[in-house]
C-alpha distance (Angstrom), angle and dihedral (degrees) to the residues before:
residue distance angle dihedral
X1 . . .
X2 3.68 . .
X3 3.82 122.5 .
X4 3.78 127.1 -156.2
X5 3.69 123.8 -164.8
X6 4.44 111.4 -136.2
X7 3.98 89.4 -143.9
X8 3.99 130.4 41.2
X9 3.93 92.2 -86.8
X10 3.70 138.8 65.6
X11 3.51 129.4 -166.2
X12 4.07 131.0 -149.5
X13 3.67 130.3 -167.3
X14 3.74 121.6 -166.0
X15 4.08 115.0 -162.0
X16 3.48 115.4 -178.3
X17 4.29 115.5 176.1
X18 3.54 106.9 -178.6
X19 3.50 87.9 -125.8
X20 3.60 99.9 111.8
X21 4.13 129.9 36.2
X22 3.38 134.4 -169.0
X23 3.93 101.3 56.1
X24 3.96 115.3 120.4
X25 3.80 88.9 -147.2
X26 3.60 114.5 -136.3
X27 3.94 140.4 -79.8
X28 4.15 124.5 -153.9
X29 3.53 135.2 -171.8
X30 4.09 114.6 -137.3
X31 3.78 130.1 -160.8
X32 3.57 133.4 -164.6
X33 3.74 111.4 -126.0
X34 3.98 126.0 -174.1
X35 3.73 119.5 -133.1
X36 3.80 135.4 44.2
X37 4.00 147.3 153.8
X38 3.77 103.5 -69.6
X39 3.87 122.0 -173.8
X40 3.59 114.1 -152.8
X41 3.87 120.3 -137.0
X42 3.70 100.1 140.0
X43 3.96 129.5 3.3
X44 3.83 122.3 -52.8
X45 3.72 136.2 -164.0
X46 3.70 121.2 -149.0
X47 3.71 125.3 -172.6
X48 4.18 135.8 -161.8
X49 3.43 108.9 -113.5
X50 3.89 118.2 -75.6
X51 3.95 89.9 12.4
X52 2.85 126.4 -176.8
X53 4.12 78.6 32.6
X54 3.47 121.4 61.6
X55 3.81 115.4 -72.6
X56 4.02 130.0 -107.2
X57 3.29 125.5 -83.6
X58 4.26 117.3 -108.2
X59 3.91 94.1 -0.9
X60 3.94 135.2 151.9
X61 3.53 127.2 -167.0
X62 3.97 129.2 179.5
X63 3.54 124.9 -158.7
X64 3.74 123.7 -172.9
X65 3.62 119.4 -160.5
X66 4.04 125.3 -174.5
X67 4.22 119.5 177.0
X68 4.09 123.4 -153.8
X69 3.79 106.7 -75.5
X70 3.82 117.8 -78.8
X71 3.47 81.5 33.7
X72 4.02 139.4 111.3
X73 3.32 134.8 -147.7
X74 4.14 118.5 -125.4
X75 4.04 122.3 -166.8
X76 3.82 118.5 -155.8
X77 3.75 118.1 -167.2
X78 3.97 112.8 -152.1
X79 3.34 94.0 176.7
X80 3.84 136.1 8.5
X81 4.16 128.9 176.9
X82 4.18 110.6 160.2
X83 3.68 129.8 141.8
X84 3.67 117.7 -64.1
X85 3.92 119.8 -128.4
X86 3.99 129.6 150.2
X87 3.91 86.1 -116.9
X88 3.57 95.5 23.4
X89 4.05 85.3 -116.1
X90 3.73 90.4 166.9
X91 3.89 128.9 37.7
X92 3.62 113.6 5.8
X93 3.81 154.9 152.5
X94 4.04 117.4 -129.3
X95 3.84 116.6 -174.6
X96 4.00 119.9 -165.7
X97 3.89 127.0 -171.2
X98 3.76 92.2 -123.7
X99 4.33 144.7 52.5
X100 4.07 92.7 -95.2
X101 3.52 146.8 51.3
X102 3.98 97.4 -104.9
X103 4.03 83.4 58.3
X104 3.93 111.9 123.6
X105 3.71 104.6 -92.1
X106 3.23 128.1 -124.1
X107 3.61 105.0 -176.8
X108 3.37 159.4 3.0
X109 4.27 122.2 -166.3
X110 3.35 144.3 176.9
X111 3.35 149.1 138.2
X112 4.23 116.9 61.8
X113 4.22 99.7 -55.1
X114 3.43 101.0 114.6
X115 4.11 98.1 -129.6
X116 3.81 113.8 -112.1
X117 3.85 117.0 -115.0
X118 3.48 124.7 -56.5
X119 3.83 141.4 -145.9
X120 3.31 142.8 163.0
X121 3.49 139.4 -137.4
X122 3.86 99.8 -130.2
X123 3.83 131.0 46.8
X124 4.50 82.0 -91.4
X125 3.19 154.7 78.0
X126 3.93 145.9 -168.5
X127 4.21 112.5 -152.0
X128 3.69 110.6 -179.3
X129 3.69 126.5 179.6
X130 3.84 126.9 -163.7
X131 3.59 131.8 179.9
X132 4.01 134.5 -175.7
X133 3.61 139.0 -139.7
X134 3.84 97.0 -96.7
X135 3.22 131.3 45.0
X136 3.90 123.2 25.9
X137 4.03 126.0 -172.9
X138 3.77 128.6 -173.8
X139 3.55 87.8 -82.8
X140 4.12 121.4 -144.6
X141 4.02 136.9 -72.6
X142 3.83 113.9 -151.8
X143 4.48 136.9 175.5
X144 3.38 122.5 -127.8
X145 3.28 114.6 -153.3
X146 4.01 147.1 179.8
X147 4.05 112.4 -101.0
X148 3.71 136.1 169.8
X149 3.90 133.6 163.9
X150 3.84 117.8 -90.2
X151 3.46 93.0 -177.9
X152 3.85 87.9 65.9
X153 3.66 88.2 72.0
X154 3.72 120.8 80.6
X155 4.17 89.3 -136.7
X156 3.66 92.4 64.0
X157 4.25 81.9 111.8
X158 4.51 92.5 -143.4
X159 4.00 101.2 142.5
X160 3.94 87.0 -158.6
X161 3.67 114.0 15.9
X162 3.79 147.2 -24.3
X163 3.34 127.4 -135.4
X164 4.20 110.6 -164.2
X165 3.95 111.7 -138.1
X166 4.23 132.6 -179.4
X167 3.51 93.3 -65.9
X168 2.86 112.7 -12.3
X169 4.26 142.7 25.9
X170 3.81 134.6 -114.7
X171 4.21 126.4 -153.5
X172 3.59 121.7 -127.5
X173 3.81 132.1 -169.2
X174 4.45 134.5 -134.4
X175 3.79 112.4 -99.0
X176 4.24 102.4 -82.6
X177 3.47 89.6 40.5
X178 4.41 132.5 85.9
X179 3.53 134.7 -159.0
X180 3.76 114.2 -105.9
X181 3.91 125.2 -140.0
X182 3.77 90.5 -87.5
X183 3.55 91.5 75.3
X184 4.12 86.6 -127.5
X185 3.88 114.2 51.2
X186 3.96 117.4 85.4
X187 3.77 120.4 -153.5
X188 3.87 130.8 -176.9
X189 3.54 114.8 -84.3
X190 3.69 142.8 159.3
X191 4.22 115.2 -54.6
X192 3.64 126.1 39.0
X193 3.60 143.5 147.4
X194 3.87 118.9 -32.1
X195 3.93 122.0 -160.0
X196 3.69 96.6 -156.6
X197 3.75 93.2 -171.4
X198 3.51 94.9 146.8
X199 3.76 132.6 65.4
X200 3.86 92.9 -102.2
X201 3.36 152.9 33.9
X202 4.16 150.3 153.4
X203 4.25 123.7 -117.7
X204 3.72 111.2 -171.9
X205 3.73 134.5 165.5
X206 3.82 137.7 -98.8
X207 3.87 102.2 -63.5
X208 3.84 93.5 -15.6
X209 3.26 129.3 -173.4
X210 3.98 75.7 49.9
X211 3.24 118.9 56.7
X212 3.83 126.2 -77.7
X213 4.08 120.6 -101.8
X214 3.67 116.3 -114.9
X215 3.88 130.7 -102.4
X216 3.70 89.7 30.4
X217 3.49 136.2 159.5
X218 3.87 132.6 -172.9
X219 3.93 138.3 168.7
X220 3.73 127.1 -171.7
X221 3.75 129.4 171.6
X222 3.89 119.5 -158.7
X223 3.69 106.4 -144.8
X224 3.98 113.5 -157.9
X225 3.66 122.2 -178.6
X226 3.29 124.0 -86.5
X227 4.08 115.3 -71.6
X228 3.77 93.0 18.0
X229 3.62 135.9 96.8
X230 3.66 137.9 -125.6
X231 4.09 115.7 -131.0
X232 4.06 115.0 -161.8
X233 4.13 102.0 -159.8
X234 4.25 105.1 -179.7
X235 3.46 119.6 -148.7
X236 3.98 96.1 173.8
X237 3.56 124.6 31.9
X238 3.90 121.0 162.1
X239 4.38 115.8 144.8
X240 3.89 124.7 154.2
X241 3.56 107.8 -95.4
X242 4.13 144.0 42.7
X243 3.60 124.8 -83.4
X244 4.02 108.3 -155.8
X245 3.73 122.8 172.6
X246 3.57 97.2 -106.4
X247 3.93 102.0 42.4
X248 3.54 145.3 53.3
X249 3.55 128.3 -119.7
X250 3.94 116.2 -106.5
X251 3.33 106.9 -159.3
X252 4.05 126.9 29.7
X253 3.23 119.6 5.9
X254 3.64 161.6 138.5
X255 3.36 129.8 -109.7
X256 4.17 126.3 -168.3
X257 3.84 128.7 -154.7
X258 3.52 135.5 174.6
X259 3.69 110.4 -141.6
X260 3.71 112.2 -140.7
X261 3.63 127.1 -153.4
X262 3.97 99.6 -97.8
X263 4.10 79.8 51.0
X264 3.67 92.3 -112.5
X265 4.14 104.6 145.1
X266 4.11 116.5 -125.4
X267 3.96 100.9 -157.7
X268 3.66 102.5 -139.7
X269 3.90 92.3 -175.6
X270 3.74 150.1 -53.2
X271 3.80 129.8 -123.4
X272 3.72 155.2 -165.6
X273 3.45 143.8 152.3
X274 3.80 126.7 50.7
X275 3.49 102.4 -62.5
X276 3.96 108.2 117.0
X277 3.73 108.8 -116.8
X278 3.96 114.1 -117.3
X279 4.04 113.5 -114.6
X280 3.70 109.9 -65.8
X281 3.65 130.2 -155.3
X282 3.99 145.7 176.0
X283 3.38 125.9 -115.3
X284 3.82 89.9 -141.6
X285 3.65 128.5 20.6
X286 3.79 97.7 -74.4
X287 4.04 130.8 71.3
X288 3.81 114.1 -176.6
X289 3.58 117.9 -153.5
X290 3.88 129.6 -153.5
X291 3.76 112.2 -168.2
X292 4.49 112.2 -172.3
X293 3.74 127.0 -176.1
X294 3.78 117.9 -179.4
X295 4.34 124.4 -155.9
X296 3.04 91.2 -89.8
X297 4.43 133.9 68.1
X298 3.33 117.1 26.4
X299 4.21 109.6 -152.9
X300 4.44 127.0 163.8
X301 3.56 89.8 -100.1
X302 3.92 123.5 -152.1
X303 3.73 140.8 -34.6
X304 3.63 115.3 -171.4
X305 4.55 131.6 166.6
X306 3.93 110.5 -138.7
X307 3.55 113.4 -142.2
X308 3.93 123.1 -152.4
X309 4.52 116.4 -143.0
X310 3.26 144.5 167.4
X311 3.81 113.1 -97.8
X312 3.82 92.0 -141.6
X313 4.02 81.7 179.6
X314 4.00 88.2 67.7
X315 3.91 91.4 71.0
X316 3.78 122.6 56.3
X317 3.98 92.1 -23.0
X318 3.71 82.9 -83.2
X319 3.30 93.7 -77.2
X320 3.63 96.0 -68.3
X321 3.93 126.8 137.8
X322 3.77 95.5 -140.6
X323 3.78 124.7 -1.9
X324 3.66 136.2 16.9
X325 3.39 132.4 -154.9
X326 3.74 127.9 -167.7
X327 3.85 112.2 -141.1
X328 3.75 122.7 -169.8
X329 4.19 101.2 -95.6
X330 3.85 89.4 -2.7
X331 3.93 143.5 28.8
X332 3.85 140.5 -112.5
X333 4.12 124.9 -145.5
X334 3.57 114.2 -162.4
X335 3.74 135.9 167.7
X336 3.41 150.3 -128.0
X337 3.69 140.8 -79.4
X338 4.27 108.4 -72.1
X339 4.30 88.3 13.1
X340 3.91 126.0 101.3
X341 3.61 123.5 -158.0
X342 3.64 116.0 -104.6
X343 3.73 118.6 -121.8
X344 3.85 92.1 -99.6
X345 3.37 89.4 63.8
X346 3.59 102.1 -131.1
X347 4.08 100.3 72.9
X348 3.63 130.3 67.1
X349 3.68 132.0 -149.9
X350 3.91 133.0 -156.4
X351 4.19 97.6 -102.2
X352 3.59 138.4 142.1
X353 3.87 120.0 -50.6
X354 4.01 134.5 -136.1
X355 3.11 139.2 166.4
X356 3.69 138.1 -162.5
X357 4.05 108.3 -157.6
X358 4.26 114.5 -172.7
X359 4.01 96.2 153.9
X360 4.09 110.6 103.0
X361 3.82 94.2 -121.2
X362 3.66 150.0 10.7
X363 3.82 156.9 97.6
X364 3.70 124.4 -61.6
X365 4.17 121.9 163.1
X366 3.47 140.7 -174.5
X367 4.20 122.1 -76.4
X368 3.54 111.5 -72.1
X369 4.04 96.8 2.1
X370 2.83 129.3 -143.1
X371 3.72 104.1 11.4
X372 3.88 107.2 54.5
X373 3.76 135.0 -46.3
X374 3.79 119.3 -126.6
X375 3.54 134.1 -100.8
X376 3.60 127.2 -94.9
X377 3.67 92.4 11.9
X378 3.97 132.2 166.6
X379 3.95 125.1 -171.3
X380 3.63 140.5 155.2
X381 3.63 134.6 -170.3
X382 3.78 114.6 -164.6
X383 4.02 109.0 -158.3
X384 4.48 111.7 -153.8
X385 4.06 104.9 -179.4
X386 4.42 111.9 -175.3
X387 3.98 101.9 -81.0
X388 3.50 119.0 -87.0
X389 3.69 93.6 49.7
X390 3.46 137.2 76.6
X391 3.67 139.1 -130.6
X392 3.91 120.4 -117.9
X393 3.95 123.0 -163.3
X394 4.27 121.8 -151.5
X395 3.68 122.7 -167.9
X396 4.14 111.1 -153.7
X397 3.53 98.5 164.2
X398 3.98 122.1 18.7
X399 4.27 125.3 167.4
X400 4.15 113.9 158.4
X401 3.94 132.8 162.2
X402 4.02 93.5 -81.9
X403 3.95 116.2 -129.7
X404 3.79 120.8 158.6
X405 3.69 96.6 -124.5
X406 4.20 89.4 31.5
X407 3.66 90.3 -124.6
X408 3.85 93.2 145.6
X409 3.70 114.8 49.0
X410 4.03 112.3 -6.9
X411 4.13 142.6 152.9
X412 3.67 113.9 -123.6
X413 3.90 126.6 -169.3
X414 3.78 121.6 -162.9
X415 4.02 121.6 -164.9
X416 3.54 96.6 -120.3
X417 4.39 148.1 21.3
X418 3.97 92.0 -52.6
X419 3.51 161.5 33.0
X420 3.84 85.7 -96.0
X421 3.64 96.3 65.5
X422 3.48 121.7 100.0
X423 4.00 122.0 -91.9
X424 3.40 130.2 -88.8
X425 3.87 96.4 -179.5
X426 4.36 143.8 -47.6
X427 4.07 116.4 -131.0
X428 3.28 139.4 165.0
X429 3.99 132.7 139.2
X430 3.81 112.6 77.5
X431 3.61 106.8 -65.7
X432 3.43 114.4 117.1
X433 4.04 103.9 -125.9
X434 3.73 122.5 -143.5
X435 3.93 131.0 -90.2
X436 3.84 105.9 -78.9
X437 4.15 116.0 -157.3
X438 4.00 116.6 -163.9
X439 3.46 116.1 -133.8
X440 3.91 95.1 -134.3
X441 3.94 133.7 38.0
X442 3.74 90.4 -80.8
X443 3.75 145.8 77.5
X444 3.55 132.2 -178.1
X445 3.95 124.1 -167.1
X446 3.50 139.0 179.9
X447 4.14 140.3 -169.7
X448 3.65 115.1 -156.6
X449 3.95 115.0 -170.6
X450 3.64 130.6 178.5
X451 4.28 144.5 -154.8
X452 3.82 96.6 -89.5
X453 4.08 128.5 51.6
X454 3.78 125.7 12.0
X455 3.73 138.7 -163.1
X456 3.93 141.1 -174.1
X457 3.52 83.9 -88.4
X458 4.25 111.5 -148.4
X459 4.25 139.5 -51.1
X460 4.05 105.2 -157.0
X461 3.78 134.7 174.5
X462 3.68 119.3 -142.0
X463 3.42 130.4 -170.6
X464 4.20 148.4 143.6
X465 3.76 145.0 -78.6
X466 3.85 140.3 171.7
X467 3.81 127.2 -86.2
X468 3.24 140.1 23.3
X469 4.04 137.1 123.2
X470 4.04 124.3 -32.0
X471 3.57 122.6 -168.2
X472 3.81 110.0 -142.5
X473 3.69 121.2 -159.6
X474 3.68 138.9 152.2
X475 3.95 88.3 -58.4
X476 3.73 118.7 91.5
X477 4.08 103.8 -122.7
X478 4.03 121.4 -174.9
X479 4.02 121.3 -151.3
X480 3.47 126.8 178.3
X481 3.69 144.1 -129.9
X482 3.45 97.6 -120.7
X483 4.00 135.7 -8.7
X484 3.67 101.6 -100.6
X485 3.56 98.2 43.8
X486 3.66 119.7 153.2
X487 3.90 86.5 22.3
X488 4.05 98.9 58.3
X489 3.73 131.0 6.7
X490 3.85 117.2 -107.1
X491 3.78 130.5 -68.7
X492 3.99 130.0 -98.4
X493 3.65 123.2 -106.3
X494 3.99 94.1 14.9
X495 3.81 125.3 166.6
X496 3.44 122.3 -175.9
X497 3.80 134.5 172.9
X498 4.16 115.5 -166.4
X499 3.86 115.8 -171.3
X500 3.27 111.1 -169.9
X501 4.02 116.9 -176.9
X502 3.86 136.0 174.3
X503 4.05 130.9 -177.4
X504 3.78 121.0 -57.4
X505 3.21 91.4 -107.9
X506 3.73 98.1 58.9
X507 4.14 138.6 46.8
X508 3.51 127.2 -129.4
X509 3.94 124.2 -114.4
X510 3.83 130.2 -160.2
X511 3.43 138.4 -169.6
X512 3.68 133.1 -171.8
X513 3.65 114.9 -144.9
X514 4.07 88.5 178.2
X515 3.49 137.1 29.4
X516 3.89 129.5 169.8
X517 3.55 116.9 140.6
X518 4.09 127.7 140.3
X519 3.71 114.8 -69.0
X520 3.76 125.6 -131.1
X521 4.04 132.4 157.9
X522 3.41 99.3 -104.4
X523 3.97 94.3 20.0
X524 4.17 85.6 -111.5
X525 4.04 88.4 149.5
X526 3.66 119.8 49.6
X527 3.98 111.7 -0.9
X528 3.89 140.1 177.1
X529 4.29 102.0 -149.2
X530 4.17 118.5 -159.5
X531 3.75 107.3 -164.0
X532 4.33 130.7 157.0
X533 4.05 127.1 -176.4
X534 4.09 104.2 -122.2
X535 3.47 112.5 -161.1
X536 3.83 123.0 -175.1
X537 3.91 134.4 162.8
X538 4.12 95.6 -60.7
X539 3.64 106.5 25.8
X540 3.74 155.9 10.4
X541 4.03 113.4 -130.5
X542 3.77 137.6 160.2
X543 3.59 123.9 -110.5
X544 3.89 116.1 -150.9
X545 3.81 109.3 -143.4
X546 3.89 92.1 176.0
X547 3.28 162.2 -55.1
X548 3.92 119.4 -130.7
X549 3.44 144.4 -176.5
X550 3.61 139.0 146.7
X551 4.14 129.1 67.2
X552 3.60 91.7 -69.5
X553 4.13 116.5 104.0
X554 3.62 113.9 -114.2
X555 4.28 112.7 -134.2
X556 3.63 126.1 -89.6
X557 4.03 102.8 -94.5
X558 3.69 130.7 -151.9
X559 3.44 121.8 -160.4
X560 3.37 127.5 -138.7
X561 3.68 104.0 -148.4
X562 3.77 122.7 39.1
X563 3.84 100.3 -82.6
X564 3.32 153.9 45.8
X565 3.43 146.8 -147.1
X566 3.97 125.4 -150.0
X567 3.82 118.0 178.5
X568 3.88 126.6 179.3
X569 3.32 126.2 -177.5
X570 3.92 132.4 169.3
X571 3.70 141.0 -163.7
X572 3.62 137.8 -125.4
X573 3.99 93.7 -96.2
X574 3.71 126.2 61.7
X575 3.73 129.0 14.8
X576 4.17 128.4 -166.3
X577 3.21 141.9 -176.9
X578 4.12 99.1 -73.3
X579 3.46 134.4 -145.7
X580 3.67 146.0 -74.9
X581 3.94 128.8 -157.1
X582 3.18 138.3 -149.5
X583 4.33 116.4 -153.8
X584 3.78 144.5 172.7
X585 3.64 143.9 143.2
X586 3.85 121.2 -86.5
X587 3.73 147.0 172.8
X588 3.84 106.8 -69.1
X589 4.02 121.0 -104.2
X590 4.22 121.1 -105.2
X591 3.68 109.5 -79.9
X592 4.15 95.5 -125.3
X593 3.83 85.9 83.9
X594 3.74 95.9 64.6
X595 3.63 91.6 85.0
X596 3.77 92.4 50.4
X597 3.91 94.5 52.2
X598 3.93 95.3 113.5
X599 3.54 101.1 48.8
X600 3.67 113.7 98.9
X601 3.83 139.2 163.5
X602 3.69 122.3 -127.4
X603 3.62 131.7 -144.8
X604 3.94 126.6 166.0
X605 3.39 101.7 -73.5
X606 3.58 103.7 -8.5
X607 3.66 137.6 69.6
X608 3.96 137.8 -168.7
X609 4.05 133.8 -140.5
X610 4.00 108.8 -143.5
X611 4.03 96.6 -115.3
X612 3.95 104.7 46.8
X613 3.63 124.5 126.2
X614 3.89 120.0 -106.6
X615 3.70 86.4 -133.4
X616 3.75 102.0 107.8
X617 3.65 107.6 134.9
């Protein structure tokens, strides 16, 4: 008979009297099995088998979980590591609001996103685990805990509204109105509702044009009416911080939504700095505003007219066959991916594709994925990352006509803005191909399809990463350490190589206009390296210009040959602010100092090459 213990322990008592001989006794094999009926009256943790190890091969495990009555049951995932797949096909976790498999589901995950928090609607829940025969991860550890809604009961003490949370319950207050120190109350404050019934209007900041008072928080929703649009033009903008394309800003800021009609927000985008803001506008006929100041910077703020117009989109699509596009006064139709608009500008036809990418990550896929791409079929997507930084290419998903020398239907990448670059690599078929970097700021791809077979074609992910080569020419060009600097300080465990290179005939120059990085004697931490290959009649040698750390600015260099090397690489400690650098190409220095390249002068933290110029403010 087998015997299964209802909790994660079993226990075994052996009596033995005396009173009777001749019995062998008895022997038993156990097994550790995952799963179980678990009844929760304080927190539990439950674990995938082997955890924190890597989980079993083809294994299922069950747990059943029921809370105290008028109570729910909440899952918290602290860590989670499974097998990725689109449809999580392979290993996953599925979570249903109930004791059995026909229970609604909740769920399904995989993959290494730890799942946000869960909850059901009844006092149960259904946890199943399932793994394959391949590939097996460390799997995930997760609480279950006990969970009902406080802002069911009328003491919850919110004055405006209360939003229920794991565990606990937070207040919230109408647009015009902040949260006091009590956590509950609501008081007038700055924002609030705007009837923009007529054509125009004015949106400025707390105490604009003076500047705006610290640890301040403001929401304002422009209401048009109904099948109209609301169009934000700034004329001011000035907020601590730096808005770049591929970060947020971390202090003040301001953050745009269009409100849609089932009040779901559509963040159209946040910003700081002193960059004007392009025109803005809703998608409905409300835009919500969220206006943030920290303690710290004080700046003027922003000024900024709203303008009231028809959404000619909101009735019939505009007339368009695809997309619409409200304009302000007018309206746009577009079309989608692998269609051209016809020349009534209304229609679209199956055409040629391209694509002109500038944002530092994201998805792109083939026409029409994932069912089929056309026939006869030409695209290109050129890729242009901030310089300094290259672009890198994923493949998740990847099914073209297969030929041996891809002469049919194939992906090609080119290391640079065209065609004419050279080539990074040719695939097609259905193997996935690797993760291809450019060397430069640019990428260039292209899909070729023909008449005959067809596939799903590709989804990819592209996105950024330090180093590479510069071209330096008579131009001054900036890079910078990282991509969010100004905004956030540097990453951990970076290594970057920068190659900068002009004509023969000329020597490259750089300048750095910033320099923070983490100090140490002999800069063994965090350090910015400055190294060129010499070559004369008998040898080839490296010449050291420096390494640097600290807060101090190291001297404008000249090299002697045509290039440059500049290599930065940090630890896992302390991160600054960074660096930025200014470069171009310039007349080449005398040829005495080549024999004086090695010598440098130390100084804590900072060192010197022997031909630099003492301009280093």
């Amino acid at each position: 008979e087998t015997l299964k213990s209802t909790s994660s322990r079993m226990l075994i008592n052996y009596v033995n009297h005396n009173a009777i001989r001749g019995f062998r006794g008895f022997s038993a094999d156990f097994e550790v099995t995952c799963g179980g009926d678990i009844f929760l009256t304080e927190s539990r943790r439950i674990d995938s088998p082997n955890y924190p190890l890597e989980y079993l091969a083809d294994r299922e495990c069950v747990w059943r979980i029921t809370a105290p009555e008028n109570r729910q049951v909440a899952l918290k995932f602290q860590s989670f590591e499974l097998e990725n797949h689109d449809n999580c096909a392979y290993d996953y976790v599925e979570i249903r609001d109930g004791l059995s498999s026909d229970s609604r589901l909740i769920g399904t995950y995989c993959g290494n996103v730890v799942p946000p928090n869960i909850k059901t609607n009844s006092n149960q829940m259904y946890v199943k685990f399932v793994s394959d025969g391949t590939v097996q991860k460390v799997g995930f550890s997760a609480l279950f805990l006990q969970e009902f809604d406080e802002c069911k009961f009328a003491n919850h003490g919110c004055q405006h509204e209360c939003t229920n949370t794991l565990g606990s319950y937070k207040c919230a207050c109408f647009a015009g109105y902040e949260l006091q120190a009590d956590g509950r109350s609501c008081e007038d404050a700055c924002g609030g509702i705007i009837n923009a019934s007529t054509p125009n209007g004015t949106l400025n900041s707390p105490s604009y044009p003076d500047v705006y008072p610290i640890s301040k928080e403001c929401i304002w929703e422009v209401v048009a009416p109904p099948n109209h649009s609301v169009f934000l033009n700034f004329t001011h903008f000035d907020m601590e911080g730096n808005k770049y394309q591929y970060t947020e800003c971390d202090y003040d800021y301001l953050l745009v939504y269009s409100k849609l009609r089932d009040n779901r927000l559509k963040k159209i985008d946040i910003f700081c700095g002193q960059d004007l803001p392009p025109l803005l506008k809703s998608d409905d006929n409300i835009m919500r505003l969220e206006f943030f100041s920290d303690k710290n910077i004080q700046r003027t703020g922003f000024s900024a007219k709203i303008q009231v117009d028809l959404n000619e989109c909101s009735i019939n699509n505009g007339g368009c066959q695809h997309n619409c596009i409200n304009t302000l006064g007018s309206y746009d139709c577009s079309c989608r991916n692998g269609y051209t608009l016809h020349q009534n500008r209304h229609n679209c036809t199956e055409t040629k594709c391209k694509f002109e990418i500038t944002s530092p990550k994201g998805t792109i896929y083939s026409p029409n994925y994932p069912n089929d791409y056309p026939r006869n079929t030409y695209c290109f997507w050129r890729f242009r990352t901030v310089l300094g930084h290259r672009v890198r290419l994923t493949f998740h998903d990847f099914e073209l006509e297969n030929h041996q020398e891809c002469f049919y239907d194939y992906v090609a990448l080119y290391d640079g803005k065209s065609e004419n670059s050279s080539t990074l690599g040719t695939y097609c078929g259905g193997h996935q191909p690797y993760s291809v970097v450019a060397s430069t700021n640019e990428m260039f791809m292209v899909l070729w399809t023909d008449a005959t077979l067809q596939g799903k074609g590709f989804r990819a992910t592209y996105s950024t990463e330090c180093g590479g080569y510069l071209r330096a020419t008579n131009d001054t060009q900036v890079f910078y350490s990282h991509p969010r600097y100004g905004s956030r300080p540097y990453n951990r465990r970076m290594y970057c190589n920068w190659r900068i290179e002009a004509d023969s005939e000329s020597s490259v120059q750089i300048k750095f206009l910033h320099f923070e990085i983490e100090n140490s004697e002999h800069c063994e931490y965090d350090s910015v390296e400055i190294r060129e290959e010499i070559y004369d009649e008998k040898l080839r040698r490296n010449s050291n210009h420096g390494r640097f750390c600290g807060h101090r600015k190291p001297p404008t260099i000249t090299s002697y040959t045509d290039s440059l090397l500049i290599r930065f690489q940090t630890d896992e400690s302390t991160s600054l602010r960074g660096f930025d650098v200014a470069f171009k190409a310039v007349e080449p220095p005398d040829d005495d100092l080549i024999d004086d390249l090695d010598a440098v002068t130390p100084f804590p933290g900072y060192m010197r090459s022997v031909y630099y110029s003492s301009d280093t403010d």
